[in-house]
LUMKOLTOR-887750 format. One record per atom (N, C-alpha, C): atom name; x, y negated, z; residue number from 1; residue in three letters. Coordinates in Angstrom, 3 decimals, always signed. Layout:
  site         u         v         w  pos  code
    CA         X         Y         Z  NUM   ALA
...
***
This chain:
  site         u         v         w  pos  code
     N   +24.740   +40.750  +101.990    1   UNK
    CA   +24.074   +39.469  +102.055    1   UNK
     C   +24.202   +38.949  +103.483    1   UNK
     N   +24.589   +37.368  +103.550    2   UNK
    CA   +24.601   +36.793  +104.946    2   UNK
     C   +23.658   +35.723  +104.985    2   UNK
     N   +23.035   +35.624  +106.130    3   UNK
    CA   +22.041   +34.871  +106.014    3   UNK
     C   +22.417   +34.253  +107.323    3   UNK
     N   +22.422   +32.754  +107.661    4   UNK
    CA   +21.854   +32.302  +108.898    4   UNK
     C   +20.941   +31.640  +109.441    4   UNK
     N   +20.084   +31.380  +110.704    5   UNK
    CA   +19.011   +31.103  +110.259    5   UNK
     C   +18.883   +30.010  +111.961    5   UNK
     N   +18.942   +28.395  +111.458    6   UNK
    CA   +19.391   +27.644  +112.512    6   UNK
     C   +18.010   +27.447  +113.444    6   UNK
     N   +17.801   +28.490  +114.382    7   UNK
    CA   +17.137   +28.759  +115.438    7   UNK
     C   +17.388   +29.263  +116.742    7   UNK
     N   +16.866   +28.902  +117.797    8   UNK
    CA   +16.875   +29.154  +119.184    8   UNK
     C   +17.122   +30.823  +119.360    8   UNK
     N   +17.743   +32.025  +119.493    9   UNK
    CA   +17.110   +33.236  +119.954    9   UNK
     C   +16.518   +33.260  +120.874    9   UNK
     N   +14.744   +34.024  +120.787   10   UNK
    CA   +14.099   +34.295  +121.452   10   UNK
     C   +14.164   +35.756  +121.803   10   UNK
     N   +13.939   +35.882  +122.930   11   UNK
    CA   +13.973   +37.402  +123.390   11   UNK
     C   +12.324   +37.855  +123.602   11   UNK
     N   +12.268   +39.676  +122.992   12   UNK
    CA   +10.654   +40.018  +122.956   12   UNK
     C   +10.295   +39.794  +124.618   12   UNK
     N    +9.264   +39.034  +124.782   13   UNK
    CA    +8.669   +39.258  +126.466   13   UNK
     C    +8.102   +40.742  +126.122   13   UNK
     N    +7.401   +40.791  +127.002   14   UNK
    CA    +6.621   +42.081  +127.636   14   UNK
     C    +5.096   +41.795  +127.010   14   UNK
     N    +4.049   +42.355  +126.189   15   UNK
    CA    +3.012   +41.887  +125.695   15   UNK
     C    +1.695   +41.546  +126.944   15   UNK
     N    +1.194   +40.642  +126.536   16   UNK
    CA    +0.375   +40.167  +127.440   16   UNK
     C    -1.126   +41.013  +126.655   16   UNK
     N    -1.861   +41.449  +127.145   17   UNK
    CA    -3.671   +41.740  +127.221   17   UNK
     C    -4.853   +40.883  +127.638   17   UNK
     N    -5.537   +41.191  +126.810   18   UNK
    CA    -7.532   +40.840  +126.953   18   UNK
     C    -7.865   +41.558  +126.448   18   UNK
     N    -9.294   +41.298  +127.760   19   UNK
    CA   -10.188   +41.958  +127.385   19   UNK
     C   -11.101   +41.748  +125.870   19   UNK
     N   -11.013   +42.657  +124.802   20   UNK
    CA   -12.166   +42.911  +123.895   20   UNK
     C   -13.372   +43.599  +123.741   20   UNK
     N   -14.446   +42.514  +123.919   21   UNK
    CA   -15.714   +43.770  +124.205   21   UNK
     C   -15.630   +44.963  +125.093   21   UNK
     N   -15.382   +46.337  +124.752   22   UNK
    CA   -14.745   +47.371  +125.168   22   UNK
     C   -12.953   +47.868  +125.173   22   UNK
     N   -12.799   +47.420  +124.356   23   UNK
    CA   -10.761   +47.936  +124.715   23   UNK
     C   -10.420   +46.656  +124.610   23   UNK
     N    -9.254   +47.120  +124.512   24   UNK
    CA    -7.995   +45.624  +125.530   24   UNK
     C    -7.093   +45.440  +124.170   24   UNK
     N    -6.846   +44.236  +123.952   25   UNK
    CA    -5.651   +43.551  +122.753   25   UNK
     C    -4.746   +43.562  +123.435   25   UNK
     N    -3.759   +43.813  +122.423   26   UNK
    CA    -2.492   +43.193  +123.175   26   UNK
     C    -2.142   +42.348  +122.112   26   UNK
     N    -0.773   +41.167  +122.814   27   UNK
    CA    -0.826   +40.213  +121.977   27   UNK
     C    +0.753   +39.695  +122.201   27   UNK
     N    +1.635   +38.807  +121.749   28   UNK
    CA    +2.393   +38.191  +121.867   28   UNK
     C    +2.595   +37.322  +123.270   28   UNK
     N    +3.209   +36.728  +123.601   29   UNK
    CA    +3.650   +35.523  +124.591   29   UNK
     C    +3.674   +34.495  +123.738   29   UNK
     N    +3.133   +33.438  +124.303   30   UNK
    CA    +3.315   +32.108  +123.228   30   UNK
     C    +4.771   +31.983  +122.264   30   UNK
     N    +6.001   +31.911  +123.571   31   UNK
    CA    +6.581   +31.593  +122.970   31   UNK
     C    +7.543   +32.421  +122.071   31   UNK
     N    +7.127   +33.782  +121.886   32   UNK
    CA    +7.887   +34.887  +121.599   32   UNK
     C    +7.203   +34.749  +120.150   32   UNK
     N    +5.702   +34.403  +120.075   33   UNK
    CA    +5.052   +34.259  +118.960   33   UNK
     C    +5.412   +33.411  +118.168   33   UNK
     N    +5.781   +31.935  +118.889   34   UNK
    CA    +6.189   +30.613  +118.422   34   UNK
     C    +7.605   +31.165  +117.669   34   UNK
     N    +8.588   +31.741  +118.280   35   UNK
    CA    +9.725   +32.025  +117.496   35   UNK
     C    +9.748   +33.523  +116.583   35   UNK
     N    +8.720   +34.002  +116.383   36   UNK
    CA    +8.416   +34.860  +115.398   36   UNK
     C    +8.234   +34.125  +114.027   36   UNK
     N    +7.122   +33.276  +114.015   37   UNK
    CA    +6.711   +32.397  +113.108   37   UNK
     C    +7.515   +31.739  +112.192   37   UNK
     N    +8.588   +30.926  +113.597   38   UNK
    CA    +9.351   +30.019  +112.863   38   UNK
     C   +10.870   +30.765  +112.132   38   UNK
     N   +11.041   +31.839  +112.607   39   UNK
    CA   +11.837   +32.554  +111.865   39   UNK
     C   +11.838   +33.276  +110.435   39   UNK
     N   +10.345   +33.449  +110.668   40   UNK
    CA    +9.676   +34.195  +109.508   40   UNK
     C    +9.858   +33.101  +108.192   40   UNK
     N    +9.194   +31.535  +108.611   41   UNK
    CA    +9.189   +30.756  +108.075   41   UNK
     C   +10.874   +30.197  +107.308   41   UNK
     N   +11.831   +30.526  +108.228   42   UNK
    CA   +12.650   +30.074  +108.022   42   UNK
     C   +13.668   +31.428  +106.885   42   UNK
     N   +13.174   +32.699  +107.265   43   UNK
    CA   +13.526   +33.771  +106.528   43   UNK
     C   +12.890   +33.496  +104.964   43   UNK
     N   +11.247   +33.376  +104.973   44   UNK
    CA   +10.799   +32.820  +103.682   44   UNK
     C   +11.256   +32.273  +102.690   44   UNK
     N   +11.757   +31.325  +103.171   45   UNK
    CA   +12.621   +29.905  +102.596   45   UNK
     C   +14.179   +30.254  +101.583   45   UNK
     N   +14.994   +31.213  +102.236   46   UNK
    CA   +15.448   +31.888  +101.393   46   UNK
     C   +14.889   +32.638  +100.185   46   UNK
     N   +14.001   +32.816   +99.966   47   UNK
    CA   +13.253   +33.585   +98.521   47   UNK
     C   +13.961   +34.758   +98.265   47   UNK
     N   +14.531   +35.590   +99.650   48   UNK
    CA   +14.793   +37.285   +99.015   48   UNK
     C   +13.579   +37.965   +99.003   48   UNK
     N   +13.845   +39.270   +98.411   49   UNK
    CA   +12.963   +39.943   +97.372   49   UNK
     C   +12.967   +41.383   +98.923   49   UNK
     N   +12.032   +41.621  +100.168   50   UNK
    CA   +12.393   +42.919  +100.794   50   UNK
     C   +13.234   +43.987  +100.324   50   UNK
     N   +14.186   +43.937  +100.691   51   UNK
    CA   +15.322   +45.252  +100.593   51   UNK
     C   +14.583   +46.945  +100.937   51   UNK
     N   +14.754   +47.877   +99.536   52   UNK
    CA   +13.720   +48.715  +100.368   52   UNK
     C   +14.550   +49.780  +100.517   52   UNK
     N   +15.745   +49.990  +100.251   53   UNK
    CA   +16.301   +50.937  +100.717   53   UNK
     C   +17.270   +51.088  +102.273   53   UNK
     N   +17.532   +52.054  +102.695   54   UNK
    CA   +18.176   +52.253  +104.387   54   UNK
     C   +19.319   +51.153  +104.099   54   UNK
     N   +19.225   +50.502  +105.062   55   UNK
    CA   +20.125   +49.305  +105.661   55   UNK
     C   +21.069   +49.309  +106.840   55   UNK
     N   +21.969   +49.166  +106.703   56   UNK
    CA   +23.537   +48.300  +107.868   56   UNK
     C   +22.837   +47.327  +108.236   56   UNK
     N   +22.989   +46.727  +109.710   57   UNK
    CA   +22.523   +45.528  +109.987   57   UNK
     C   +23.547   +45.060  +110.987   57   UNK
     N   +24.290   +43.858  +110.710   58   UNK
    CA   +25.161   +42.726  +112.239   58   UNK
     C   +24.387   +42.070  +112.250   58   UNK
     N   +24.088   +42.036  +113.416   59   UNK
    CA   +23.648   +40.414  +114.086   59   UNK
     C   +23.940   +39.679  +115.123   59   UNK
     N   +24.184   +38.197  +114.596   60   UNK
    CA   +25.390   +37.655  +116.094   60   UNK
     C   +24.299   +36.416  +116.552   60   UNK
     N   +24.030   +36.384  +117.985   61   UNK
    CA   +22.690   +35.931  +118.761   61   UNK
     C   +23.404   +34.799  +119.169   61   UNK
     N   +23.341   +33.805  +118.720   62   UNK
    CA   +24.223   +32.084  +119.295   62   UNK
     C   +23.130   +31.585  +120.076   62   UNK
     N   +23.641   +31.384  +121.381   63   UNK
    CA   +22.356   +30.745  +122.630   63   UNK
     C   +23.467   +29.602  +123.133   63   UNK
     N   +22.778   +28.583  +123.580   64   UNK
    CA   +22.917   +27.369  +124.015   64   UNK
     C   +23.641   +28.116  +125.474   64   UNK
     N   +25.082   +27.313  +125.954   65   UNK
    CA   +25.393   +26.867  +127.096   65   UNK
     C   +24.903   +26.430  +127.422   65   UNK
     N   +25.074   +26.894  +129.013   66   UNK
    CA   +24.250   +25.942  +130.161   66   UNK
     C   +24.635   +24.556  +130.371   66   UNK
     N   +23.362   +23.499  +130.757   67   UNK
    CA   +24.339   +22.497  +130.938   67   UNK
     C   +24.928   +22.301  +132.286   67   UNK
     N   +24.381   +22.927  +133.367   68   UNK
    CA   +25.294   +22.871  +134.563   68   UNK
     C   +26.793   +23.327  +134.669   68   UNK
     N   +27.496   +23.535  +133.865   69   UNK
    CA   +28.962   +23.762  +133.995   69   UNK
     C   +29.727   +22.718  +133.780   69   UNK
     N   +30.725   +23.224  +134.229   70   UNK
    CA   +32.408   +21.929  +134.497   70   UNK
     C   +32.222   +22.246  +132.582   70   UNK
     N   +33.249   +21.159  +132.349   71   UNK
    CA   +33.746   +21.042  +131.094   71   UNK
     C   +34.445   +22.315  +130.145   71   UNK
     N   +35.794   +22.482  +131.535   72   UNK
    CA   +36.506   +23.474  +131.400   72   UNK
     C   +36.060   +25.064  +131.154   72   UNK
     N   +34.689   +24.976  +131.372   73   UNK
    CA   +33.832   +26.174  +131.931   73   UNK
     C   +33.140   +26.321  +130.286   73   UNK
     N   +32.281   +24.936  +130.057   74   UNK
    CA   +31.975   +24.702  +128.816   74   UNK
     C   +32.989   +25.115  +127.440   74   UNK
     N   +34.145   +24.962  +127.939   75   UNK
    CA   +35.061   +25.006  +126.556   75   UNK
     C   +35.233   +26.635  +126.131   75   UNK
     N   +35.278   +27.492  +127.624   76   UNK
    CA   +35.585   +28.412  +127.748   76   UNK
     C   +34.679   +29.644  +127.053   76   UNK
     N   +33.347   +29.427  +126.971   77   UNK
    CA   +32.126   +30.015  +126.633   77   UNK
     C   +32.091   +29.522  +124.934   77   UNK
     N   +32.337   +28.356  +124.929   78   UNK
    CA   +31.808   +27.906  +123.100   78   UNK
     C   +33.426   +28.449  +122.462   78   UNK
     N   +34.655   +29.007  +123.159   79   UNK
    CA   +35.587   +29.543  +122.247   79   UNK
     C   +35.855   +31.004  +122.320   79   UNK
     N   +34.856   +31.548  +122.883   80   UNK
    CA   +34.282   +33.077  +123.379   80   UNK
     C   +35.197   +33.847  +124.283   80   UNK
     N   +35.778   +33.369  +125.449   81   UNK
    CA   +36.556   +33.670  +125.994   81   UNK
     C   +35.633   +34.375  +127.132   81   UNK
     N   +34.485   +33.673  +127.686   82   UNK
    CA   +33.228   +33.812  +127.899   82   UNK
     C   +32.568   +33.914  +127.468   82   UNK
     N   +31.584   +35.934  +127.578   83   UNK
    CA   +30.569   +35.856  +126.775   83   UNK
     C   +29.254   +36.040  +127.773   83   UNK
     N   +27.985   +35.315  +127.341   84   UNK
    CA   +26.888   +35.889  +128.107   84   UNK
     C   +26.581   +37.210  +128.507   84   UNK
     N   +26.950   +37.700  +130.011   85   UNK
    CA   +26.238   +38.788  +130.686   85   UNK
     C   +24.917   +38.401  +131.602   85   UNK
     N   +24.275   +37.245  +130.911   86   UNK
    CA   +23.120   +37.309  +131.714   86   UNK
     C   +21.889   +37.438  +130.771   86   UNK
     N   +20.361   +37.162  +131.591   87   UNK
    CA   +19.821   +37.635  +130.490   87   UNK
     C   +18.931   +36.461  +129.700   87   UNK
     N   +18.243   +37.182  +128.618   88   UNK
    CA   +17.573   +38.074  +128.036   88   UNK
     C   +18.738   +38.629  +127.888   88   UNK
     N   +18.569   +40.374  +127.494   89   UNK
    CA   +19.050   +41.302  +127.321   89   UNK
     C   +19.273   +41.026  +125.520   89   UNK
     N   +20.281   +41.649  +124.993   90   UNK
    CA   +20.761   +41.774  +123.454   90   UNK
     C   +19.441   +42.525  +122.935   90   UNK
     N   +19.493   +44.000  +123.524   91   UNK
    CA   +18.083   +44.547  +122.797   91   UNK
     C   +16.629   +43.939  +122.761   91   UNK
     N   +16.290   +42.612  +123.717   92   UNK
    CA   +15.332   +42.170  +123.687   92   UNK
     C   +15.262   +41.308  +122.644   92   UNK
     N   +16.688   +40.500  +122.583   93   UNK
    CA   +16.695   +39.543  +121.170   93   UNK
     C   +16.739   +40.092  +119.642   93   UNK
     N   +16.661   +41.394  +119.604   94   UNK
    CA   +16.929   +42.510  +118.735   94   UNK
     C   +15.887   +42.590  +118.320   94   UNK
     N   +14.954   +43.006  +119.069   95   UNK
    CA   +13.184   +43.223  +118.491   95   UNK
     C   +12.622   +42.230  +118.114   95   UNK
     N   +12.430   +41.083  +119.159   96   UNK
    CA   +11.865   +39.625  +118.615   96   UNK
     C   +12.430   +39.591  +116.923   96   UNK
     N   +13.672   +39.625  +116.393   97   UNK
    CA   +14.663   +39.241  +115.278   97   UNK
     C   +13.741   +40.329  +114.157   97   UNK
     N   +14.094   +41.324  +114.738   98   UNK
    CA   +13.525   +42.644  +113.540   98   UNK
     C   +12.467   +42.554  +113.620   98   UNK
     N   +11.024   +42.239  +114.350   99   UNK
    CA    +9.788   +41.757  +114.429   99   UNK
     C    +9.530   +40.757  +113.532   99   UNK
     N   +10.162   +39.793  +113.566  100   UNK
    CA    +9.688   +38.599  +112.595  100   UNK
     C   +10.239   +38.616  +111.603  100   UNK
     N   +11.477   +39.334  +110.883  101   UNK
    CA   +11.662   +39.581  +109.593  101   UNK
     C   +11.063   +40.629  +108.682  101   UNK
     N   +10.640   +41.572  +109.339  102   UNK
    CA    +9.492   +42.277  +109.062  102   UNK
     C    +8.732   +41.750  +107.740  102   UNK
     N    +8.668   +42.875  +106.640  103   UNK
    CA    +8.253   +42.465  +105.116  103   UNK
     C    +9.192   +41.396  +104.705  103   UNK
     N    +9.558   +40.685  +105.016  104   UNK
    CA   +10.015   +39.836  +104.324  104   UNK
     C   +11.430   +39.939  +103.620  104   UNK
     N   +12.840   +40.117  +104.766  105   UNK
    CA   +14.210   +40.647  +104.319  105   UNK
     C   +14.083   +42.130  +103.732  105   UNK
     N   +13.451   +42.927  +104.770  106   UNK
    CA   +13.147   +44.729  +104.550  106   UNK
     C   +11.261   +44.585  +104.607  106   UNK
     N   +11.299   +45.761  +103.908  107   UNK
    CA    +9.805   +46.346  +103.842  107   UNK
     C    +9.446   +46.392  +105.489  107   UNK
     N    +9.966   +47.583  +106.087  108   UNK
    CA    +9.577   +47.391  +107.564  108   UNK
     C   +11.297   +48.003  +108.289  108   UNK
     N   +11.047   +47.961  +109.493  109   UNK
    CA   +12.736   +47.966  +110.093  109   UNK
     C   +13.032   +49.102  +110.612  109   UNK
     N   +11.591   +50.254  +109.989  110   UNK
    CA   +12.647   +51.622  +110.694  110   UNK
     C   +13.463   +51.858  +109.223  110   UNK
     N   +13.575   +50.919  +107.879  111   UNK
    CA   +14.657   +51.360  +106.791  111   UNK
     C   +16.264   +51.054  +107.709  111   UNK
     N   +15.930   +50.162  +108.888  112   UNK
    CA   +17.585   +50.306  +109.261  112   UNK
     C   +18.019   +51.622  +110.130  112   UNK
     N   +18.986   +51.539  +109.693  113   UNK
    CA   +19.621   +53.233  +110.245  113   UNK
     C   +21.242   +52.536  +111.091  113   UNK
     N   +21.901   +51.365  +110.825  114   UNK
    CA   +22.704   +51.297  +111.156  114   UNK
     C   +22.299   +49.838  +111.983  114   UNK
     N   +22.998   +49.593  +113.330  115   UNK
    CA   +22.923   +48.173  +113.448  115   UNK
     C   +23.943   +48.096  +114.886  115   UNK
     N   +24.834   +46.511  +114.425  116   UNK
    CA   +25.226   +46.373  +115.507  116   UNK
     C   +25.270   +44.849  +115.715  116   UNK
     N   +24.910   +44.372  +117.524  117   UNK
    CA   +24.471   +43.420  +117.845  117   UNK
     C   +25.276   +43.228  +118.525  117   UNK
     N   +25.791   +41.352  +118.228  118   UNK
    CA   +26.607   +40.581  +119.468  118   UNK
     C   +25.760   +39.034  +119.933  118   UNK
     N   +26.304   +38.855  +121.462  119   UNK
    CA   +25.108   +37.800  +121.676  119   UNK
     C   +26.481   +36.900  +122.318  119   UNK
     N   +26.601   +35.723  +121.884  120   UNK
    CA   +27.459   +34.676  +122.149  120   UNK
     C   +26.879   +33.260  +122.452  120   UNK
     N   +27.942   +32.333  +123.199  121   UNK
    CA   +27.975   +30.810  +123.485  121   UNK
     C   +27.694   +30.373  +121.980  121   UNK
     N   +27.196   +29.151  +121.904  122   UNK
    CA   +27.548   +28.258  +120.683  122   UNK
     C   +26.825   +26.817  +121.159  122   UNK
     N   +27.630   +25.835  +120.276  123   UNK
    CA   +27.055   +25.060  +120.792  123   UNK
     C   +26.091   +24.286  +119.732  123   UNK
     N   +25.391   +25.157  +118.625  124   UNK
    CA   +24.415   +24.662  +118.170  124   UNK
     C   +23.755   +26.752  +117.943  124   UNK
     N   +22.953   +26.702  +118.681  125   UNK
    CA   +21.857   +27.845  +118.323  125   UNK
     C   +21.771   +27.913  +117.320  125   UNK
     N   +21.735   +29.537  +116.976  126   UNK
    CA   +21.146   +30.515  +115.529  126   UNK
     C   +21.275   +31.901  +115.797  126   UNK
     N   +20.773   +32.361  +114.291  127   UNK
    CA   +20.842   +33.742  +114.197  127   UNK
     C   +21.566   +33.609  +112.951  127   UNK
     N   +22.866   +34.537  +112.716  128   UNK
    CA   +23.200   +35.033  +111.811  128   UNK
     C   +23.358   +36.409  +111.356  128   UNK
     N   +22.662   +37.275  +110.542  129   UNK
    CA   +22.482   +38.655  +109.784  129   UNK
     C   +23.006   +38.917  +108.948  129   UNK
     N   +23.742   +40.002  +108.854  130   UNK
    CA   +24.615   +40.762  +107.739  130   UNK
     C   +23.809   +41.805  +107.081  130   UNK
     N   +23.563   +41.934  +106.073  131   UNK
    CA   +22.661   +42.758  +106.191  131   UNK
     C   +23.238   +43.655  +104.353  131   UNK
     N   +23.462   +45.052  +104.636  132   UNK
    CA   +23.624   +45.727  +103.328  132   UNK
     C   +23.253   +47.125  +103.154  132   UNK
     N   +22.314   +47.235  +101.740  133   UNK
    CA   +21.991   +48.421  +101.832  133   UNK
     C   +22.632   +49.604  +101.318  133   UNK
     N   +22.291   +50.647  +101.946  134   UNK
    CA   +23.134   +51.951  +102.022  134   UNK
     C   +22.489   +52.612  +100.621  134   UNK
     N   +23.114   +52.746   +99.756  135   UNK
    CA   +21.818   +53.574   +98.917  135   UNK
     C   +22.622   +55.063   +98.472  135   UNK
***
């Protein structure tokens, strides 16, 4: 099954804390939360049924070029000649992704056993997932 899902990748921040009464919450970053949601929402929308057996997973991370580059620079990145080595890090956009699909594609995401991640130029943002189970 391929799914894509026309959104920004967000990368997991670091969890932020408060104080509760006596122990401490931890919680999301706004905007790590904001693109949990809207992924979830946007995973929903497809109407799959959680996959519950061990899973293969690709996933290819499409992030917006910068707009400060020459043209030539621009062309070079959206035909992958140039790929992002800066950050967020791949494994950070990895968790945010498997965080918010959570119940919904899979029951929960330690069923994946296999996964491999690429993070590229594009010049319209998404996430696209391959996703098949091993049974």
């Amino acid at each position: 099954m391929k799914l894509q899902f026309d959104i920004s990748p967000v990368a997991q921040a670091r969890p932020r804390a408060t104080r509760m009464g006596q122990g401490i919450r931890l919680y999301d970053p706004k905007k790590t939360a904001e693109f949990k949601k809207g992924l979830r929402l946007l995973a929903q929308a497809e109407h799959v049924e959680p996959l519950q057996d061990a899973l293969r997973i690709e996933i290819w991370f499409y992030r917006a070029v910068q707009k400060s580059i020459s043209k030539k620079e621009h062309a070079r990145r959206i035909t992958g000649i140039i790929r992002p080595i800066v950050k967020p890090d791949v494994d950070n956009y990895i968790k945010s992704t498997l965080d918010g699909l959570n119940g919904i594609l899979w029951r929960d995401d330690a069923q994946i056993v296999d996964l491999v991640a690429h993070k590229c130029y594009a010049e319209h943002p998404r996430i696209e997932i391959e996703l098949e189970e091993i049974s």
